[in-house]
Every structure is written in C-alpha cells, then in structure tokens.
TIZANU-747626 format. One record per residue (C-alpha): y, z, x; residue number from 1. Coordinates in Angstrom, 1 decimal. Example, Ala and Ser with C-alpha at 12.3 -4.5 7.8 and 13.67 -1.06 7.14 Angstrom:
// TIZANU-747626
north|up|east|n
-4.5|7.8|12.3|1
-1.1|7.1|13.7|2
This chain:
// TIZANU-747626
north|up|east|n
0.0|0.0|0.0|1
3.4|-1.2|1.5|2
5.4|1.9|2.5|3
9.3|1.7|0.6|4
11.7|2.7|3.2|5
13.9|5.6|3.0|6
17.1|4.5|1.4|7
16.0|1.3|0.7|8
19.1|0.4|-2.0|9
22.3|1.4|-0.2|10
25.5|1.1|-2.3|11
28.9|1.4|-0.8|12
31.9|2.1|-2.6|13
35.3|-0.1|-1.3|14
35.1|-3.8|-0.4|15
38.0|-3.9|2.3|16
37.5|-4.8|5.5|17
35.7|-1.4|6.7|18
33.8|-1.5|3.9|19
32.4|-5.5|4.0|20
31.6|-4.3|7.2|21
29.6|-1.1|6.5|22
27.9|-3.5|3.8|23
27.2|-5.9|6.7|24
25.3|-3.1|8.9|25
23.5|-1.6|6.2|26
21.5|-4.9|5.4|27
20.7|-5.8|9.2|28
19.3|-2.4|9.0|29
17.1|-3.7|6.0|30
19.1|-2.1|3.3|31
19.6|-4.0|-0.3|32
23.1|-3.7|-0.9|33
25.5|-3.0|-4.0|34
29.1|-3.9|-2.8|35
31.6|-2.2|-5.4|36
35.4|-3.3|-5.9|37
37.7|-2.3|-8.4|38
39.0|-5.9|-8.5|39
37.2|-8.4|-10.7|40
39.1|-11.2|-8.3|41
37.6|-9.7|-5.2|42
34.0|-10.2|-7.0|43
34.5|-13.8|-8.0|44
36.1|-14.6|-4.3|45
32.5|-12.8|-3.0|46
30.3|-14.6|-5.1|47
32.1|-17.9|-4.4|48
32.6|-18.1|-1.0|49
30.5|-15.3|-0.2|50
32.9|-13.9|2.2|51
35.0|-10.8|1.7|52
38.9|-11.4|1.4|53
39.7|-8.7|3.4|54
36.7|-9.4|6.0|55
37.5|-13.5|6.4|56
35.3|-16.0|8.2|57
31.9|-14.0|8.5|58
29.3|-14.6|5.0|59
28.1|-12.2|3.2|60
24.3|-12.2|2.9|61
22.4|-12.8|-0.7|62
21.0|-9.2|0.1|63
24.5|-7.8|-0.4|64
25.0|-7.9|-3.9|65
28.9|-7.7|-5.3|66
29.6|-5.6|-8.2|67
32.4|-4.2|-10.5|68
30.8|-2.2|-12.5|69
29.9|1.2|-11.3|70
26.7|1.7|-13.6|71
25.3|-0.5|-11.3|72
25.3|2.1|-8.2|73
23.8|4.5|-10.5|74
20.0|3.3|-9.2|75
21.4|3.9|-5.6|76
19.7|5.5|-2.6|77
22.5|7.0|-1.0|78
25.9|5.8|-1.3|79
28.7|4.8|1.5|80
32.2|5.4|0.1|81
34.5|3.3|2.0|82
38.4|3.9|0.4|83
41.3|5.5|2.1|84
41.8|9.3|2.2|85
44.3|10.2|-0.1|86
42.3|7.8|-2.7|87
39.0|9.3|-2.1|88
39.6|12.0|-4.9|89
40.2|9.3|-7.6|90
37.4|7.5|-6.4|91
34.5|10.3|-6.9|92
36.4|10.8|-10.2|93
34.9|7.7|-11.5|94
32.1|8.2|-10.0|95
31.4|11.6|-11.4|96
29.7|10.6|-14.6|97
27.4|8.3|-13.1|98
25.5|9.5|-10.6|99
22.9|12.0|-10.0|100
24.1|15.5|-8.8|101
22.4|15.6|-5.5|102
22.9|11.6|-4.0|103
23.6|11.6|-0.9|104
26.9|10.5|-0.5|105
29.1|9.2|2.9|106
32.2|9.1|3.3|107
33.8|6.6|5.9|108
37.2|7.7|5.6|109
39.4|9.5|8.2|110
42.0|11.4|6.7|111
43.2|14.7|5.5|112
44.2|14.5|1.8|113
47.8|15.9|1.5|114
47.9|17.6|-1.9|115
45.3|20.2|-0.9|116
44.3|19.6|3.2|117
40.9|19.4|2.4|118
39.0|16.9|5.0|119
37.0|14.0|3.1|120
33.5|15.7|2.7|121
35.4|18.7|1.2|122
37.2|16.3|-1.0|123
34.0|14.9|-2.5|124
32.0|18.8|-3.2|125
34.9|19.7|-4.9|126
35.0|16.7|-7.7|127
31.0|16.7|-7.1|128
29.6|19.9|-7.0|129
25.8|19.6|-5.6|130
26.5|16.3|-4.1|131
24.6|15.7|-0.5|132
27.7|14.8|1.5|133
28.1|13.2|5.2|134
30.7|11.7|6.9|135
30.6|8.3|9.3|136
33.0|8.0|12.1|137
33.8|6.8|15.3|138
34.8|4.0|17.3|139
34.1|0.9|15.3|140
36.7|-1.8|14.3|141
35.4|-3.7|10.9|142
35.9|-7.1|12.5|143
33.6|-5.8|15.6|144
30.6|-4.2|12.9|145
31.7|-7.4|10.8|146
30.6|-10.2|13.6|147
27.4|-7.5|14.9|148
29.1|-6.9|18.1|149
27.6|-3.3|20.1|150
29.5|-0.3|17.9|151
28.2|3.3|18.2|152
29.4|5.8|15.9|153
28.5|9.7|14.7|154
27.2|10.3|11.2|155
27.5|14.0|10.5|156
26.2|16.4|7.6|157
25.7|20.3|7.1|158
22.0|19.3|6.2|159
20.2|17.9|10.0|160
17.8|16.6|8.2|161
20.0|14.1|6.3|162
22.2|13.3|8.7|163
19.1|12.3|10.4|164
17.5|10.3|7.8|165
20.8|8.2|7.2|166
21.2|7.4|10.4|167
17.8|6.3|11.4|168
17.7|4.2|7.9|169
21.3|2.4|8.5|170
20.7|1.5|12.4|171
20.3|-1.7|13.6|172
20.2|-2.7|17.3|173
24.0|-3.8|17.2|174
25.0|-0.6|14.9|175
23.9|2.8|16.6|176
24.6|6.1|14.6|177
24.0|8.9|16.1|178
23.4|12.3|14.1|179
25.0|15.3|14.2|180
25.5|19.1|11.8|181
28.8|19.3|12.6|182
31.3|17.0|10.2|183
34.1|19.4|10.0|184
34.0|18.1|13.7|185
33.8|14.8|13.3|186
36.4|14.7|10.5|187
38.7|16.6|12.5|188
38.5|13.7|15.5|189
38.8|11.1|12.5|190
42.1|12.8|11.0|191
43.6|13.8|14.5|192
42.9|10.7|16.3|193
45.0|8.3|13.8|194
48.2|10.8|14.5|195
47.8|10.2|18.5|196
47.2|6.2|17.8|197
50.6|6.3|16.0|198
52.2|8.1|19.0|199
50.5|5.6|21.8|200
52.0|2.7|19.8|201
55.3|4.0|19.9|202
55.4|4.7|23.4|203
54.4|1.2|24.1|204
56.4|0.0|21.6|205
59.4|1.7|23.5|206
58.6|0.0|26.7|207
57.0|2.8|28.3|208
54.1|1.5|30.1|209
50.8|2.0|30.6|210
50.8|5.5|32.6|211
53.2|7.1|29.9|212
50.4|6.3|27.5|213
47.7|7.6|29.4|214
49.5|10.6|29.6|215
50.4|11.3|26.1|216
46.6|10.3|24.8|217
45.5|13.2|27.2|218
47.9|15.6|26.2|219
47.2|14.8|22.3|220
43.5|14.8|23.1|221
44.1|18.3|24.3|222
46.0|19.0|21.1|223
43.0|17.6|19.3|224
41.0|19.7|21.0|225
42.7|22.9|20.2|226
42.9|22.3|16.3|227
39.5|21.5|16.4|228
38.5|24.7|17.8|229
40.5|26.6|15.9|230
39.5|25.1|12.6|231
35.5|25.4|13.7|232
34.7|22.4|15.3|233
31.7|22.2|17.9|234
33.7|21.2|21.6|235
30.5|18.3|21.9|236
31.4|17.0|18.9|237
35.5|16.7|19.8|238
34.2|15.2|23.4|239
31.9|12.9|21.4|240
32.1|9.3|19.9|241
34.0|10.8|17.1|242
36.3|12.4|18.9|243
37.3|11.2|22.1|244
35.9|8.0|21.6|245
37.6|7.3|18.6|246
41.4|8.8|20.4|247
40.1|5.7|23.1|248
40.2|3.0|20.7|249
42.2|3.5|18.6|250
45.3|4.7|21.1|251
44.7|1.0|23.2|252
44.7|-1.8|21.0|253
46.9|-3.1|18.2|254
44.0|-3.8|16.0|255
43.8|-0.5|15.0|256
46.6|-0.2|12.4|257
48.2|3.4|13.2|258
48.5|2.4|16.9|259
50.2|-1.0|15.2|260
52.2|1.4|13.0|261
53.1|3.3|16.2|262
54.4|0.2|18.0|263
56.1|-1.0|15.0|264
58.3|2.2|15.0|265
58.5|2.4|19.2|266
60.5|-1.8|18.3|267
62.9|0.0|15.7|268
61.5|-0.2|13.2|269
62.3|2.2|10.0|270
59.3|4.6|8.9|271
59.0|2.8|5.6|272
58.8|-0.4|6.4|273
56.5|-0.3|10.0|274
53.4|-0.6|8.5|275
53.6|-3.8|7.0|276
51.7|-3.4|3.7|277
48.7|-2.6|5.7|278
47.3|1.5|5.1|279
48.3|3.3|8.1|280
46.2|6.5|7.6|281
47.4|8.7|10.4|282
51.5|8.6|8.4|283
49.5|10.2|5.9|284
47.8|12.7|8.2|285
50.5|14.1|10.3|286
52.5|16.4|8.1|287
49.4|18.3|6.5|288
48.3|18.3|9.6|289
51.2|19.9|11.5|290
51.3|22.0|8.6|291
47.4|23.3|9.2|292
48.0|23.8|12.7|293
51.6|26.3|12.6|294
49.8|28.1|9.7|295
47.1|29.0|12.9|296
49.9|29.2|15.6|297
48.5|26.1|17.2|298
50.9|24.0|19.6|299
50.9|20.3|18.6|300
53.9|19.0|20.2|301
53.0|15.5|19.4|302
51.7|15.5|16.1|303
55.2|17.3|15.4|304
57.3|14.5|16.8|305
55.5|12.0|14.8|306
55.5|13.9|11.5|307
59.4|14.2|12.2|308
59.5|10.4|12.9|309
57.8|9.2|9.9|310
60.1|11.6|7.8|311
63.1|10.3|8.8|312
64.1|13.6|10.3|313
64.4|12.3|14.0|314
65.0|9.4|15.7|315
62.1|7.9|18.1|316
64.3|8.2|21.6|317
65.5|12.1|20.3|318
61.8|13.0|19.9|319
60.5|11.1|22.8|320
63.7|12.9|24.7|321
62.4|16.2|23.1|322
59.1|15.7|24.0|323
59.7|15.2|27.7|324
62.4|18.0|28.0|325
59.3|20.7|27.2|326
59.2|23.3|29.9|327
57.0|22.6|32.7|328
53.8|24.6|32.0|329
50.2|25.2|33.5|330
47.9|22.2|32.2|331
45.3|23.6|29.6|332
C-alpha cells in the first residue's frame, strides 16, 4: 500500500510575490498546492498565463492549484500564510470559521503588529485559539525561491516535533529549512532585521560608502541581539539564518524593499512617499519596536533614528549627525 506523505496538500494563504514563491517550493518538495488570493483578477491572470502577477516570467505548475475561495483550504494539510504583518490579524479572521482548530498553520511574515506588539505566531493563537503555529524565515528573496536558486531558511515552532515534520515535508534540494523551538527568536530576527535594512539604505543612500555600512549593520546587529535576549530569544537562534543571515541580505541589496525604502530616504526622499507603493515592513516595525525595547531599558540607538525618520520628527543628516556624535564607549 502506497504510503501518503505527511502534508501531502499544502495550502498557502497570499499570492504576492513571497507567496508564489512559497507555492513554488512547496510543490518541488512534492506538495499539491491550494494558492489563495483575495483577488478574483489575480485568479484569472494564474489560470491564464499560469504565472503569478506579482511573481512575473516563471510558470506556475498544474500541481499548484489557484483559488478564491477559502472553503477550499479547508481540506488542507498544514497551511502557509504569506500576507504582510499588520494584515495577518484580518487574515486568520477569515479564516477562523473554516478551519479545524489544531492545523498547523505558518506564518511567513516578518513583522511586529502595531496595535498590540504581538510577533506574527502570537497574532494568529490569539484570533485562533488551539491552532499549531510556526513561523518561516530567513534569507530568501521570492524571485531567488521563485527561479529554485540555493535559499536556506529557519522554520520555527514551540512543538519540535512539528517544526520538524514541516520542514522535512516542504524541503527540496534548492529550498533547505532547517528546524528550530525557538520562533520568538526567529521572529525577533524577522521584525528587527527589516528596521537595520532601512538604516543601511539610508546610509548608502547618503553617500556613505561601504565601511559606514558595515559598521552600522554591526552595531544594529548588536542592537538586535540585545532585544532578543531580553525579550527571550535563544543567542543560536539570533546568530542563525534567521537572524544574522537575514540582517546580511537584507542590509546589501536593493532587492529587498526596506533597504530600498532606506535608500530612497538616504536620496531625500520624504517618509511617505520612499516606498514607492511597494510594502516596506520594517516602517511599520520601528516605532513598536522602539517602544518594546525603552519599556525594557534597552539601548537601540538605531532603530530610534529610523523611527524618528519615518515620523517626520527628524531629518536624515540631524539623525545621522546624532548618531555619530554618541559618546565613545567600550564595544559590547
């Protein structure tokens, strides 16, 4: 009798980019896939061209099946929900009356809602009580997962045993999750990492140069490393693919859209009009964030500047100016 693998029907929950993407690795790990999008157009566009708007020039296979309706993830292994942070809530909402009470459910997003500071795990066991939750993260561009180029990322839940299970069941040779118990942890590197992006890209953005940057991602890595702590992540975790990783990638290239946020800001741009349409998650991030970390009496220098920035209560050459007129102090 043929054995039916673990999580054999894998639905995910967001058909942007990162979520084509996630869609993409899931069925070269053998996966059938339910692809859900609010949009009826984004449907139609799938099941014409079989391509993802959002996630242009590589097809979408017949195992990935496009959906709008959300009855349809009902008969779902686990689920993937790939939708921003501060939409998450809404999201599992919907959801709520149509799923059983323990799926498995991941998250994908990096983020810390504002209204409450609740990381993204946190945000789905409070709308679903009894829910299995995990988190995915790392450093993994959706154009890079999209095309099956190498990515490695973390996939972390309180249970081992399912953060195990997920992982082995949506690996593939060019996808490599690695498990972990810790996604306070991981979600922490998630949220924090988009806030030090944002400040990279504004010091290149102001001309800066290469060894300014370097410098600022290793000071806000250390900043990272002391919310983590403090808030209970594992230290292997914050030196991990979630963590540091993730502050590597994201802090060096313009493809990642709070570093291109960042940038935007360094040229002069205004706060409300860097982003470009495009989400920039870490603008979200950085005032609940800096908010989390003074109610612990945690220094984030950094994270301050660029919550100040993005209100409009500073300038970016007075906080830059600010930033470097710190008193000298013993590295830690």
């Amino acid at each position: 009798m043929k054995r039916v693998p673990a999580y054999a029907t894998v639905g995910v929950v967001g058909a942007g980019s990162y979520g084509a993407a996630l869609a993409l690795a899931a069925t070269r790990a053998g996966r059938a896939v339910r692809l859900w999008a609010r949009d009826p157009l984004t449907i139609a566009a799938i099941a014409r061209s079989r391509q993802s708007p959002r996630l242009p020039d590589i097809d979408l296979p017949e195992t990935i099946r496009a959906t709008a309706s959300l009855e349809d993830l009902a008969g779902c292994d686990a689920l993937i929900v790939a939708v921003p942070t501060q939409n998450l809530r809404s999201a599992c909402q919907n959801l709520a009356e149509k799923l059983s009470a323990d799926m498995p459910i991941v998250s994908a997003a990096k983020g810390i809602e504002q209204a409450s500071g609740l990381f993204p795990t946190q945000i789905i066991e409070s709308v679903l009580p009894g829910a299995r939750t995990a988190i995915l993260s790392g450093p993994s561009f959706a154009s890079d997962i999209g095309r099956g180029l190498p990515t490695a990322v973390t996939l972390a839940a309180a249970e081992p045993d399912l953060a195990q299970g997920l992982a082995e069941a949506l690996s593939s040779p060019a996808f490599r999750i690695y498990h972990s118990d810790d996604p306070l942890g991981v979600e922490i590197g998630g949220a924090a990492k988009n806030v030090l992006a944002i400040a990279a890209g504004i010091a290149i953005g102001l001309g800066y140069g290469e060894s300014a940057r370097a410098a600022l991602v290793a000071r806000g890595f250390a900043e990272l490393r002391r919310f983590g702590e403090a808030y209970g992540g594992e230290p292997e975790t914050l030196m991990g693919l979630s963590g540091l990783g993730d502050v590597v990638l994201s802090c060096a290239s313009p493809q990642s859209r709070n570093f291109a946020y960042g940038l935007a800001l360094g040229k002069g741009k205004a706060p409300a009009e860097a982003s470009g349409g495009k989400l920039a998650e870490g603008a979200f991030t950085a005032p609940v964030l800096v908010e989390m970390a003074r109610s612990r009496h945690i220094e984030t220098p950094i994270a301050e500047a660029v919550a100040e920035i993005i209100a409009g209560r500073i300038g970016v050459a007075e906080a830059v100016a600010a930033l470097l007129a710190r008193p000298i102090r013993a590295e830690r």
